[in-house]
N, CA, C and O atoms as a Maestro MAE file, in Angstrom:
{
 s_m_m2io_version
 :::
 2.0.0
}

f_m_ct {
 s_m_title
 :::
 protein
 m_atom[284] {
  # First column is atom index #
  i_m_mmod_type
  r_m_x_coord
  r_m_y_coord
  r_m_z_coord
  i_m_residue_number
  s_m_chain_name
  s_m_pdb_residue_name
  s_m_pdb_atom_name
  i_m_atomic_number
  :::
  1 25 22.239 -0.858 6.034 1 A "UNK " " N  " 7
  2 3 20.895 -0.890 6.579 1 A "UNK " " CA " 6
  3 2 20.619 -2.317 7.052 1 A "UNK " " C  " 6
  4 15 20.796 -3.348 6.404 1 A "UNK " " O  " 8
  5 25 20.163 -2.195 8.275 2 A "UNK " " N  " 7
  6 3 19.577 -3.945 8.797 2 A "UNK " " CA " 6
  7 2 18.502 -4.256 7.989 2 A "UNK " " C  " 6
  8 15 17.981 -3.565 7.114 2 A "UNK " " O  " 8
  9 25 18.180 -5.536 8.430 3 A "UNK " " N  " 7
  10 3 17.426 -6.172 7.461 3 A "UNK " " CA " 6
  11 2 16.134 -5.559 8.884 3 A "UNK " " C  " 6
  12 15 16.169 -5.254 10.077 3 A "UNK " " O  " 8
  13 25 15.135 -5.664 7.772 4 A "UNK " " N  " 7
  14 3 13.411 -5.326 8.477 4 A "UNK " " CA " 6
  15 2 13.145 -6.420 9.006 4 A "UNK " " C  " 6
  16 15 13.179 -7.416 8.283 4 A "UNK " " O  " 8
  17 25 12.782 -6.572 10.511 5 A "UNK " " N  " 7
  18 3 11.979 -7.819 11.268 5 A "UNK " " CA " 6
  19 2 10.623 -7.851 11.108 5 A "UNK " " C  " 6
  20 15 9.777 -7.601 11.967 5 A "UNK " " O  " 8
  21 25 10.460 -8.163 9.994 6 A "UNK " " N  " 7
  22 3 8.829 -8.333 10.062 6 A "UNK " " CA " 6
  23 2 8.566 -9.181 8.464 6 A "UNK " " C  " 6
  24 15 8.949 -9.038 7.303 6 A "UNK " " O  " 8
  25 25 7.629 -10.165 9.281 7 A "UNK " " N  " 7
  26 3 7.262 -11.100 8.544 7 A "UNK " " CA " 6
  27 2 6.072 -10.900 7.721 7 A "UNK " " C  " 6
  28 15 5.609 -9.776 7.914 7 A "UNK " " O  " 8
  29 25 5.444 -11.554 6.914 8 A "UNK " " N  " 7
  30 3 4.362 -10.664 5.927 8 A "UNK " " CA " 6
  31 2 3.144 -11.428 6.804 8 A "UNK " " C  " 6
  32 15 2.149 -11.593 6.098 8 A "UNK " " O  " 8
  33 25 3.039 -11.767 7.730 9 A "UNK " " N  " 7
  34 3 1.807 -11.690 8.866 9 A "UNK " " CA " 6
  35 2 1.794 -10.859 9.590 9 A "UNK " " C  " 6
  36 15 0.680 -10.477 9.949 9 A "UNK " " O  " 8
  37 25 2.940 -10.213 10.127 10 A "UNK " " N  " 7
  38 3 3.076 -9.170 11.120 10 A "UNK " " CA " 6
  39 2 2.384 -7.751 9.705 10 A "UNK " " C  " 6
  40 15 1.286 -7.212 9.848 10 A "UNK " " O  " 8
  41 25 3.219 -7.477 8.640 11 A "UNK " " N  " 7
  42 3 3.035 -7.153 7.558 11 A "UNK " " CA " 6
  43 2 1.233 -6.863 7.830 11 A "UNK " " C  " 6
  44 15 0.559 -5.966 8.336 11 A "UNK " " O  " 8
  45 25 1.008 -7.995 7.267 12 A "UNK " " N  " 7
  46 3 -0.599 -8.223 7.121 12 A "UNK " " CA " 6
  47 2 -1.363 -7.480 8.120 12 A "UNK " " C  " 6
  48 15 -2.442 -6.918 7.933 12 A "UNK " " O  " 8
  49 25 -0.825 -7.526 8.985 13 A "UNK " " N  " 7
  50 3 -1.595 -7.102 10.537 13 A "UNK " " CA " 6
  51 2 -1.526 -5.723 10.296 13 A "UNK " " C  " 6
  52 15 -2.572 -5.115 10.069 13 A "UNK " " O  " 8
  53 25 -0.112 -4.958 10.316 14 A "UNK " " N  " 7
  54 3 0.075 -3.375 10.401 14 A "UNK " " CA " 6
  55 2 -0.623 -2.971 9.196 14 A "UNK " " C  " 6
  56 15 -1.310 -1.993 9.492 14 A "UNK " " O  " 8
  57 25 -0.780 -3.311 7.820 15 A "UNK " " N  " 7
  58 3 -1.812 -2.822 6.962 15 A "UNK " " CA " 6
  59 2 -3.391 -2.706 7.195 15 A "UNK " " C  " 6
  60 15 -4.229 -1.852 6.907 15 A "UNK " " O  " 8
  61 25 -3.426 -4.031 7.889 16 A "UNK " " N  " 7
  62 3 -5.099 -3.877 8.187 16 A "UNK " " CA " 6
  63 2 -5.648 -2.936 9.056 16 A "UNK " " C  " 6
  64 15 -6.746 -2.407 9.232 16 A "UNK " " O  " 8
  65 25 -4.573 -2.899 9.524 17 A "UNK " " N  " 7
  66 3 -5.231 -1.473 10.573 17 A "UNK " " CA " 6
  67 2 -4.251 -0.309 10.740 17 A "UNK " " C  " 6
  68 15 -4.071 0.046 11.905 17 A "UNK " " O  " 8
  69 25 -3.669 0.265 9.903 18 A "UNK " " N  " 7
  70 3 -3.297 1.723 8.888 18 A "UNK " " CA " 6
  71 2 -3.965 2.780 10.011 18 A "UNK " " C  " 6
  72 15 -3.350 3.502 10.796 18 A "UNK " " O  " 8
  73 25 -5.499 2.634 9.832 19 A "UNK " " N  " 7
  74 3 -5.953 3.619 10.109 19 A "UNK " " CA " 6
  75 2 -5.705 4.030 11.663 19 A "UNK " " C  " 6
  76 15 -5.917 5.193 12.004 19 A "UNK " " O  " 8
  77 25 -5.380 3.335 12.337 20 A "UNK " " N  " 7
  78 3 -5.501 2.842 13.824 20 A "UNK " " CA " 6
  79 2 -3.775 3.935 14.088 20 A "UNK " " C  " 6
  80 15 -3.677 4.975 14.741 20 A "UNK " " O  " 8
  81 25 -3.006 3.426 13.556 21 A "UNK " " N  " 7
  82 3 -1.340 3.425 13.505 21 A "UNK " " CA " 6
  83 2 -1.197 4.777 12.891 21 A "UNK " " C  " 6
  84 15 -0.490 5.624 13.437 21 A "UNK " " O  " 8
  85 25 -1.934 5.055 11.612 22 A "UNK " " N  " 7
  86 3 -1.710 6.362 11.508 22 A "UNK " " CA " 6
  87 2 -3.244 7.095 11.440 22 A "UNK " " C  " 6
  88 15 -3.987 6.865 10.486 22 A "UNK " " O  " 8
  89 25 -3.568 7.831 12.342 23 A "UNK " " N  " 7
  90 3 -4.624 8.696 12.349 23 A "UNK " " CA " 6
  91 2 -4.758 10.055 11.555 23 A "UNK " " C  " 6
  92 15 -3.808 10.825 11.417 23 A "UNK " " O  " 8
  93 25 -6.159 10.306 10.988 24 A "UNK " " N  " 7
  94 3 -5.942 11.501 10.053 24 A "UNK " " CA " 6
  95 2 -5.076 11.391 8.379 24 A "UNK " " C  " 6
  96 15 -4.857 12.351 7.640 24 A "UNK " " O  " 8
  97 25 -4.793 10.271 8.177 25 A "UNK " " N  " 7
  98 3 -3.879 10.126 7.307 25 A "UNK " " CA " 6
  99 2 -4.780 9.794 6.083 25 A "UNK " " C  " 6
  100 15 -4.270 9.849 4.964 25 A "UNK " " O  " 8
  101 25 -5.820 9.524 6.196 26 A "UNK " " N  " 7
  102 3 -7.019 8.863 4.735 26 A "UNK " " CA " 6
  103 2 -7.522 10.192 4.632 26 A "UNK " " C  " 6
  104 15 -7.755 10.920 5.597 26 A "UNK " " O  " 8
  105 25 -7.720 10.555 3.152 27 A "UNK " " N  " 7
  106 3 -8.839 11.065 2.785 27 A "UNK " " CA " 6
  107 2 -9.716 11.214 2.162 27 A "UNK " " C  " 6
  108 15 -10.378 12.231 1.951 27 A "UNK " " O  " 8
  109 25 -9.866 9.653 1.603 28 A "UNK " " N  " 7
  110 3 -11.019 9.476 0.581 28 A "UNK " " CA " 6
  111 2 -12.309 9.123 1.862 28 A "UNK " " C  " 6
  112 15 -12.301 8.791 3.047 28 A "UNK " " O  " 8
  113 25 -13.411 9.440 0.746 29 A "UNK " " N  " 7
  114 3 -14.620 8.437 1.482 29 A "UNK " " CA " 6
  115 2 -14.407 6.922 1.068 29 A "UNK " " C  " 6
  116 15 -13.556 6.241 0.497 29 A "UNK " " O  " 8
  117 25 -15.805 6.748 1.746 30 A "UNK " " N  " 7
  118 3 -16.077 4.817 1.187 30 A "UNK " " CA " 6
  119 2 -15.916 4.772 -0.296 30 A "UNK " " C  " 6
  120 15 -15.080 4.074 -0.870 30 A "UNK " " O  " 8
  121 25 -16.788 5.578 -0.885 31 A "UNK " " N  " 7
  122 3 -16.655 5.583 -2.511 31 A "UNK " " CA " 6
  123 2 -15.382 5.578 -3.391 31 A "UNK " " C  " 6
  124 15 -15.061 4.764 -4.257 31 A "UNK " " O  " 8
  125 25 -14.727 6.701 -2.951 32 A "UNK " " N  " 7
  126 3 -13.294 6.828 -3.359 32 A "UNK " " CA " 6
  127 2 -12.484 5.903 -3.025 32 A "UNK " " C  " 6
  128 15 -11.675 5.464 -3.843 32 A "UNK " " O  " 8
  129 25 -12.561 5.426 -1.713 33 A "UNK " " N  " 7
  130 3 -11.382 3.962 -1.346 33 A "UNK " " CA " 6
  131 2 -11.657 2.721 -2.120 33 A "UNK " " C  " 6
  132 15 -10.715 2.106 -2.619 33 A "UNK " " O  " 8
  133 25 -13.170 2.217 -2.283 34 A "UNK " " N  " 7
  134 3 -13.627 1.595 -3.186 34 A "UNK " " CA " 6
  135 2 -13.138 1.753 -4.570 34 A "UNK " " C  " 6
  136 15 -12.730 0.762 -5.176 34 A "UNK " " O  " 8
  137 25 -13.146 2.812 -5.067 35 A "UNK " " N  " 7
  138 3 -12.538 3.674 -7.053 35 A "UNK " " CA " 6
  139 2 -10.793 2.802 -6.667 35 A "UNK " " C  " 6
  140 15 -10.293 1.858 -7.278 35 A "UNK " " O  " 8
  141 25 -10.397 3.340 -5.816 36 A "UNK " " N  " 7
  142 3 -9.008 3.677 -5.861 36 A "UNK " " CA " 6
  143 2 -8.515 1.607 -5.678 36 A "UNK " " C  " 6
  144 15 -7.726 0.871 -6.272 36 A "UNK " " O  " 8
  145 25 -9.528 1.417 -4.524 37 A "UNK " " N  " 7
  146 3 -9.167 -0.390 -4.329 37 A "UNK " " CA " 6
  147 2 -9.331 -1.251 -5.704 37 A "UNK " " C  " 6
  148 15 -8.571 -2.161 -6.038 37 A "UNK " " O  " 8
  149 25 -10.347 -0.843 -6.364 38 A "UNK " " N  " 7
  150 3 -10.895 -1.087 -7.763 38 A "UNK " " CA " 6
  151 2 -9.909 -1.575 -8.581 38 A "UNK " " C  " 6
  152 15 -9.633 -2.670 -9.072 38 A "UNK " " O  " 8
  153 25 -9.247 0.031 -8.599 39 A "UNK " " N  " 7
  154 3 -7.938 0.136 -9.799 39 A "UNK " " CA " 6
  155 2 -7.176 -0.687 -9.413 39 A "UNK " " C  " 6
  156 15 -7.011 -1.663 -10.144 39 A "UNK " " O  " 8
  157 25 -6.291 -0.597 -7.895 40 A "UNK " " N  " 7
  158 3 -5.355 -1.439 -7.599 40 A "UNK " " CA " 6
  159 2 -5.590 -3.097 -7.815 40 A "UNK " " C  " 6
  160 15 -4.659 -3.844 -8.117 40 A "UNK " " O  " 8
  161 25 -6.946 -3.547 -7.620 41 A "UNK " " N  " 7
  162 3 -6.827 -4.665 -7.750 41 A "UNK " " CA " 6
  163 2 -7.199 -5.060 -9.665 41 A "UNK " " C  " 6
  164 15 -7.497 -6.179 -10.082 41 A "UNK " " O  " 8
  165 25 -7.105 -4.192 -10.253 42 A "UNK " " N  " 7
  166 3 -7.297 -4.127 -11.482 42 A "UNK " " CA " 6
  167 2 -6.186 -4.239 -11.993 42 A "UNK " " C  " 6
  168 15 -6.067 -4.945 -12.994 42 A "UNK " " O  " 8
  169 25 -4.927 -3.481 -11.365 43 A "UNK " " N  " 7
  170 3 -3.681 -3.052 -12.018 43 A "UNK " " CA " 6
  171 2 -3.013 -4.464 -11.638 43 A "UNK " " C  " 6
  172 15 -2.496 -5.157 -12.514 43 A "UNK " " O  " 8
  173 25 -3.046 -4.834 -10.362 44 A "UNK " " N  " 7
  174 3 -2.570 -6.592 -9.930 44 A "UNK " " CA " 6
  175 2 -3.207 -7.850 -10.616 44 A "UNK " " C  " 6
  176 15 -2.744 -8.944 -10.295 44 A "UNK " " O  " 8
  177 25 -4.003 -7.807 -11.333 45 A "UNK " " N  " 7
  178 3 -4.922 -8.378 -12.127 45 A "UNK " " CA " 6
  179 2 -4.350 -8.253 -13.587 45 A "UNK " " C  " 6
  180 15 -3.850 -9.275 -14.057 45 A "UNK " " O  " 8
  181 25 -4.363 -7.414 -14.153 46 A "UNK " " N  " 7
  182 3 -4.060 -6.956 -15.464 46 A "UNK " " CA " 6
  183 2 -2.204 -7.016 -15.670 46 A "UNK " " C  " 6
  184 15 -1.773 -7.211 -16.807 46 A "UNK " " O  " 8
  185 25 -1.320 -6.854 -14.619 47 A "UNK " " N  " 7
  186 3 -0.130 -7.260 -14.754 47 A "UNK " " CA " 6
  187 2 0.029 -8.903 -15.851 47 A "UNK " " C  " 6
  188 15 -0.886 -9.725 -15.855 47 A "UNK " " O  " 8
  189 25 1.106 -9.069 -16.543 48 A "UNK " " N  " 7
  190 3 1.434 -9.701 -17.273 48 A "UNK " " CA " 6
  191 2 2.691 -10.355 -16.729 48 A "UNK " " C  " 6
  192 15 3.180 -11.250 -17.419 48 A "UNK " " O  " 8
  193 25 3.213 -10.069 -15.720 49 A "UNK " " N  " 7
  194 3 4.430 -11.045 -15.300 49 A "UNK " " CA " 6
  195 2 3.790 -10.961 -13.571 49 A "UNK " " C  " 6
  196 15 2.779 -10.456 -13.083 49 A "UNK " " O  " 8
  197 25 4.954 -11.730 -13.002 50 A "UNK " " N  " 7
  198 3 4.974 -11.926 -11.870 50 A "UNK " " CA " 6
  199 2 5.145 -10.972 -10.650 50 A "UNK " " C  " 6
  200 15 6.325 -10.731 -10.391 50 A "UNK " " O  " 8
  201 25 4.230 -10.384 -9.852 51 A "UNK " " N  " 7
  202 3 4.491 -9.344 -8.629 51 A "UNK " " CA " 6
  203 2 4.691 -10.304 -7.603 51 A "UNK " " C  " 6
  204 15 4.650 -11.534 -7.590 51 A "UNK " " O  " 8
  205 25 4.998 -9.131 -6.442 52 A "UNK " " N  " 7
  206 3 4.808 -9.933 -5.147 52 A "UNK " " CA " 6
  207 2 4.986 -8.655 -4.407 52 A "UNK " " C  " 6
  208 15 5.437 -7.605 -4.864 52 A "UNK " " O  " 8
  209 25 4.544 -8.909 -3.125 53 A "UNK " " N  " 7
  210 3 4.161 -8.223 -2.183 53 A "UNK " " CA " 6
  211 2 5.555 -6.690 -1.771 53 A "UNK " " C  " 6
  212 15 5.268 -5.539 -1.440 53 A "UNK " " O  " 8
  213 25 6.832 -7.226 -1.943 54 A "UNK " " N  " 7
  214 3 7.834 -6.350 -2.078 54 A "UNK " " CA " 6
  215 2 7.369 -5.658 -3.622 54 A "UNK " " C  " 6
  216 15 6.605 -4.695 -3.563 54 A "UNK " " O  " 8
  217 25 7.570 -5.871 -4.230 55 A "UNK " " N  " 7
  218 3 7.627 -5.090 -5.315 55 A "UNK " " CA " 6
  219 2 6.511 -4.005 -5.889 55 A "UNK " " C  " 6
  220 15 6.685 -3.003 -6.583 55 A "UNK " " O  " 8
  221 25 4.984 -4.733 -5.196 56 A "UNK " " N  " 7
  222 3 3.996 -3.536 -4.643 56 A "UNK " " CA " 6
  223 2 4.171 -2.258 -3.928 56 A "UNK " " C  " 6
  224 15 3.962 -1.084 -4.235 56 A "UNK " " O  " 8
  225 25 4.661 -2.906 -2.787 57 A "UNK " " N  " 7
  226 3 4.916 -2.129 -1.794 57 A "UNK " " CA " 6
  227 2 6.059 -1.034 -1.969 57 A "UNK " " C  " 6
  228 15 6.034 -0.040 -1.243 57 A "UNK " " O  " 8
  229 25 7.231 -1.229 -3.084 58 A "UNK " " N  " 7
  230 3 8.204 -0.448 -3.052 58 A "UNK " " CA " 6
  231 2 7.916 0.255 -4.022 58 A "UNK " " C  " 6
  232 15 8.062 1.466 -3.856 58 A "UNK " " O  " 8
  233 25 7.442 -0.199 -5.286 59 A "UNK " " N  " 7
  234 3 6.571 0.663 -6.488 59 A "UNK " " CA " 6
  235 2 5.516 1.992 -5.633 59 A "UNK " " C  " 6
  236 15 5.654 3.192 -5.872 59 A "UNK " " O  " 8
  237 25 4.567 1.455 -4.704 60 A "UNK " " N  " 7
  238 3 4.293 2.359 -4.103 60 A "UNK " " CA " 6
  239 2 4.757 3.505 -3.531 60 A "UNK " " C  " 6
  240 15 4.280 4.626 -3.711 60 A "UNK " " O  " 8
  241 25 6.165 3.082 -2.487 61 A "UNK " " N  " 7
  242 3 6.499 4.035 -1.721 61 A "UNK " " CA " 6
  243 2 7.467 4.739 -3.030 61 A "UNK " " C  " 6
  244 15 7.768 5.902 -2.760 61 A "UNK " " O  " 8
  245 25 7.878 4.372 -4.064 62 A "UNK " " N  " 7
  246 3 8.399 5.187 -5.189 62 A "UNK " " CA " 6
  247 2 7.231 6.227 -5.419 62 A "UNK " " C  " 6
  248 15 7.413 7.432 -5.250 62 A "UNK " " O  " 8
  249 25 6.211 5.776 -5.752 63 A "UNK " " N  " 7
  250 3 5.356 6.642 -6.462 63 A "UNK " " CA " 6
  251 2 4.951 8.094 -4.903 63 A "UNK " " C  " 6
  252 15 4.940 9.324 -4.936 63 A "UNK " " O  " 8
  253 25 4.740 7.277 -3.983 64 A "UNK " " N  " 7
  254 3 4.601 8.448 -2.909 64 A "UNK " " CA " 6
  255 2 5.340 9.245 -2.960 64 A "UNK " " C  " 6
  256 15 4.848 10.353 -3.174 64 A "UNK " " O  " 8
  257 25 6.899 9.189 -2.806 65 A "UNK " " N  " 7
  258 3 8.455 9.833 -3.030 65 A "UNK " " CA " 6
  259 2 8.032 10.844 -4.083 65 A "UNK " " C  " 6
  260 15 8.421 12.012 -4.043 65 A "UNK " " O  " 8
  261 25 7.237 10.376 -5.014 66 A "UNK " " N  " 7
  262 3 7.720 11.443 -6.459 66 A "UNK " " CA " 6
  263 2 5.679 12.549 -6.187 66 A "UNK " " C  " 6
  264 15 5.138 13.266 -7.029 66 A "UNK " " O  " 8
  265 25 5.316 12.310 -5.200 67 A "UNK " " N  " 7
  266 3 4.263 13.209 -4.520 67 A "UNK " " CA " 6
  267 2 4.038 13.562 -3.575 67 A "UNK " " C  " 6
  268 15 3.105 14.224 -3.122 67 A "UNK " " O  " 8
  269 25 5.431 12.882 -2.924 68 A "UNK " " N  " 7
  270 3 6.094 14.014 -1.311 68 A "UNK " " CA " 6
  271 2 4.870 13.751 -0.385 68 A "UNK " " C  " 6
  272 15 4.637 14.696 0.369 68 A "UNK " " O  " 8
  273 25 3.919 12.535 -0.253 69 A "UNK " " N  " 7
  274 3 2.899 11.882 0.577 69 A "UNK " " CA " 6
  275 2 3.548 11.757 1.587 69 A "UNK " " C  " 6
  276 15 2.636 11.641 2.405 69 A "UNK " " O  " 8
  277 25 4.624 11.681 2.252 70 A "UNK " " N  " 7
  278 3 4.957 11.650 3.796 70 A "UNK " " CA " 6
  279 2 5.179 12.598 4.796 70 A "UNK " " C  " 6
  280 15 5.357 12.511 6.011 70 A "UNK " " O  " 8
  281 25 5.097 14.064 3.539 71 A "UNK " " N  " 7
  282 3 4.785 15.035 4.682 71 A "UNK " " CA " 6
  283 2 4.016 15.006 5.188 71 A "UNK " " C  " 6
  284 15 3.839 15.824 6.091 71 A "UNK " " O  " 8
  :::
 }
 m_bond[283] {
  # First column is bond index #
  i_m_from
  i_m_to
  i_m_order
  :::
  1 1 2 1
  2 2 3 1
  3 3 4 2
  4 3 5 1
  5 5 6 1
  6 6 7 1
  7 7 8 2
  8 7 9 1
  9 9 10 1
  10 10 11 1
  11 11 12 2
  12 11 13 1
  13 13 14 1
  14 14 15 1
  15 15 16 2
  16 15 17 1
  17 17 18 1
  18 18 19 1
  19 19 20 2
  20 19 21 1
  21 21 22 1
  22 22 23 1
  23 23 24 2
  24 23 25 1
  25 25 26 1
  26 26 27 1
  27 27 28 2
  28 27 29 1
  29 29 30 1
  30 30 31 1
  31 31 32 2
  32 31 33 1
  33 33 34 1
  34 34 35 1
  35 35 36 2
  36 35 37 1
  37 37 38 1
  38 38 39 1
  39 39 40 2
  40 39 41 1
  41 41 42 1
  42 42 43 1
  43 43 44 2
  44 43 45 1
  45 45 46 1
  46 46 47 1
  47 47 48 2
  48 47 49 1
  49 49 50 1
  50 50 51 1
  51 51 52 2
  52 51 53 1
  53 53 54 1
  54 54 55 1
  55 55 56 2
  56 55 57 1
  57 57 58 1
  58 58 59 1
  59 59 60 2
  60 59 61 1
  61 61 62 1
  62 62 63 1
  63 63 64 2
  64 63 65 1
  65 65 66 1
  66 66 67 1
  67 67 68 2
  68 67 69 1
  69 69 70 1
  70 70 71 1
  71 71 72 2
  72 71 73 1
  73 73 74 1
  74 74 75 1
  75 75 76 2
  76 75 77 1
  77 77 78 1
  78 78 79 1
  79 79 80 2
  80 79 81 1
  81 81 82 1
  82 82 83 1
  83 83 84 2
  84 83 85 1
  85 85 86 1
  86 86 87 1
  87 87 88 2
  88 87 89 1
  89 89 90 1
  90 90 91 1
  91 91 92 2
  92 91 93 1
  93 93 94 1
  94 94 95 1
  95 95 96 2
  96 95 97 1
  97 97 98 1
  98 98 99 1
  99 99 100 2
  100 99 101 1
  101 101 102 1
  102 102 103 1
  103 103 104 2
  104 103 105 1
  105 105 106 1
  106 106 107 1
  107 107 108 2
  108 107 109 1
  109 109 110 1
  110 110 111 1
  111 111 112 2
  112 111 113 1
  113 113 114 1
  114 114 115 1
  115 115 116 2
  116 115 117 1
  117 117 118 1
  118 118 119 1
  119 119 120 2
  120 119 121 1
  121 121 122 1
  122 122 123 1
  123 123 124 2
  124 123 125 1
  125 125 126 1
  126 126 127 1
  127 127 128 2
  128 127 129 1
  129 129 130 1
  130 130 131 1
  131 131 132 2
  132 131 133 1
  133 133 134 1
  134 134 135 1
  135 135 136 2
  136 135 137 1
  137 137 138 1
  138 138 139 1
  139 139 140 2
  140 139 141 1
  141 141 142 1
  142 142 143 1
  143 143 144 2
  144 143 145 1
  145 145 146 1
  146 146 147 1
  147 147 148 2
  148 147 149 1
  149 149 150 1
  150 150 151 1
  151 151 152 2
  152 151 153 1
  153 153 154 1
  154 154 155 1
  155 155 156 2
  156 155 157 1
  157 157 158 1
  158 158 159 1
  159 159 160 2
  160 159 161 1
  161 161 162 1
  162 162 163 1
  163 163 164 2
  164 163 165 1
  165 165 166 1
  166 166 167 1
  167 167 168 2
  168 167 169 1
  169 169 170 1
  170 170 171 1
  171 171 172 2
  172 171 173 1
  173 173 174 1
  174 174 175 1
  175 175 176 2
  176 175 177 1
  177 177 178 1
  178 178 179 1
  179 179 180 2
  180 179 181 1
  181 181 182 1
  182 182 183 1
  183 183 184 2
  184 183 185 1
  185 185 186 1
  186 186 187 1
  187 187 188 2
  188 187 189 1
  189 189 190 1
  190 190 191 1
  191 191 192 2
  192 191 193 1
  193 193 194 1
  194 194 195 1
  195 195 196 2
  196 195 197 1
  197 197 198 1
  198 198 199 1
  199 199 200 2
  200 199 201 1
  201 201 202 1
  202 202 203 1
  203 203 204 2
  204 203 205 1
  205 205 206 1
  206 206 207 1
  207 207 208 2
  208 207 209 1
  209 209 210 1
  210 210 211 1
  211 211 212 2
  212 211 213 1
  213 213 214 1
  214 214 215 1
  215 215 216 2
  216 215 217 1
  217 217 218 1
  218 218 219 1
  219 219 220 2
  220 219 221 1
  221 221 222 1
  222 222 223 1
  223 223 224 2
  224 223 225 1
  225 225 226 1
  226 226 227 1
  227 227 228 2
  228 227 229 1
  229 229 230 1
  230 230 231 1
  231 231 232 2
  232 231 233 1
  233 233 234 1
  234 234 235 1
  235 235 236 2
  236 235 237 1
  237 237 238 1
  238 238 239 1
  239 239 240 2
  240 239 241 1
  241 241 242 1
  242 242 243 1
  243 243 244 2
  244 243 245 1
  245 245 246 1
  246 246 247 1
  247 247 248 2
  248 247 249 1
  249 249 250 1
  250 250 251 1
  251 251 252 2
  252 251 253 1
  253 253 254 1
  254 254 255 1
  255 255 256 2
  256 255 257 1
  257 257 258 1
  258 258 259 1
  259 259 260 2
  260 259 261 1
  261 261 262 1
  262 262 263 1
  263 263 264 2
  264 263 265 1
  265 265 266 1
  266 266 267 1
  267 267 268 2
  268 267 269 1
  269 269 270 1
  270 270 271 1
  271 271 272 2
  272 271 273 1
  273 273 274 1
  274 274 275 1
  275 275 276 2
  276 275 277 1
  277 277 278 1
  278 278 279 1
  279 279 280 2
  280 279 281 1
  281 281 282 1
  282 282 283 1
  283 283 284 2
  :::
 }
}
């Protein structure tokens, strides 16, 4: 596998606008994205060793994998 061209500004950019790139794909409201942003920044907070932005991101797409979120 090649290595990914993208830098964690380019990174930064394609997250901020998700919604734009993939349409139809959210389905919380404001409230719920708020609950759900809550936790996450609770769970990055409450960690006891060191994260970083790979290891978010791949913990994630693990956890999607094991709830088949990309159909």
């Amino acid at each position: 596998m090649g290595l990914l061209s993208l830098t964690s500004n380019k990174l930064r950019y394609k997250m901020q606008n998700l919604d734009s790139l993939l349409p139809n794909r959210s389905v919380t409201n404001d409230e719920q994205f708020h609950e759900l942003y809550s936790k996450l920044r609770d769970l990055i907070e409450d960690t006891e060793y060191n994260i970083d932005i790979v290891d978010l991101y791949t913990a994630l797409h693990c956890a999607m994998e094991d709830f088949e979120m990309y159909d």
